[in-house]
C-alpha positions as CSV (number, residue, x, y, z in Angstrom):
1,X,12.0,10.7,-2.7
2,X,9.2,12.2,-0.3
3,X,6.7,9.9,-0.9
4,X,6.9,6.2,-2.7
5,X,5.3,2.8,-2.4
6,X,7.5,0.0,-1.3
7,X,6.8,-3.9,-2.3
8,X,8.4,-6.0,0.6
9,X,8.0,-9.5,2.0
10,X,7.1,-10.2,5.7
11,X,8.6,-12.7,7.8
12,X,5.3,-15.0,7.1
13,X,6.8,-14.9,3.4
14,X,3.7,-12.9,2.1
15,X,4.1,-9.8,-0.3
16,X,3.3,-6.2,1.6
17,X,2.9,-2.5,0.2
18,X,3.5,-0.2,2.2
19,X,3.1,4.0,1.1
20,X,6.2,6.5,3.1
21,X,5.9,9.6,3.2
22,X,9.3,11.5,4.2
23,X,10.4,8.0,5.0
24,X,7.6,7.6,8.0
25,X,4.8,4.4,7.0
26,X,1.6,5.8,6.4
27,X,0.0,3.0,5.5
28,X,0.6,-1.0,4.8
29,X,-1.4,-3.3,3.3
30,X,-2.6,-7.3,4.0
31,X,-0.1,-9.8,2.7
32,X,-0.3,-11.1,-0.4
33,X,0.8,-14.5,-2.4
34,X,2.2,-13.2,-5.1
35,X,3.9,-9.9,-6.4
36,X,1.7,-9.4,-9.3
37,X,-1.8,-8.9,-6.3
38,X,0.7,-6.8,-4.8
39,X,1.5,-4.5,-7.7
40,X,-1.9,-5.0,-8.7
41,X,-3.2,-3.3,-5.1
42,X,-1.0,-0.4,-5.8
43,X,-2.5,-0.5,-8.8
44,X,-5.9,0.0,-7.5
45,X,-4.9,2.4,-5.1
46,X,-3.5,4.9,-7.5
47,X,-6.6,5.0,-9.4
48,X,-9.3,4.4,-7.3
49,X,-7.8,6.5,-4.1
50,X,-7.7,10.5,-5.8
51,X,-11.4,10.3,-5.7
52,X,-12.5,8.7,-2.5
53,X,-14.2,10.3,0.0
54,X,-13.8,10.9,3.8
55,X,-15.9,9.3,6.0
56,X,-15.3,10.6,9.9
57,X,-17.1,7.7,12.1
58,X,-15.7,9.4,15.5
């Protein structure tokens, strides 16, 4: 698997996503309450992320 989301729970008890890539975190999100805002965020990301632009602020 080279690249995956993984639902997880923090030590706060809150649901994170977090996207590997070759097993390295690219990315994790705020905590959640619940799984379903979780899924729901990967969700979101999968359809709204393939289109978004770059913005370099540097």
């Amino acid at each position: 698997m080279a690249h995956h989301f993984e639902i997880y729970k923090d030590k706060a008890g809150e649901f994170r996503v977090r996207f590997k890539y070759n097993s390295e975190v690219m990315f994790s999100t705020e905590g959640y309450s619940s799984k379903s805002s979780a899924k729901a965020a990967i969700e979101s990301i999968q359809k709204n992320g393939p289109g978004a632009e770059t913005v370099d602020n540097s």
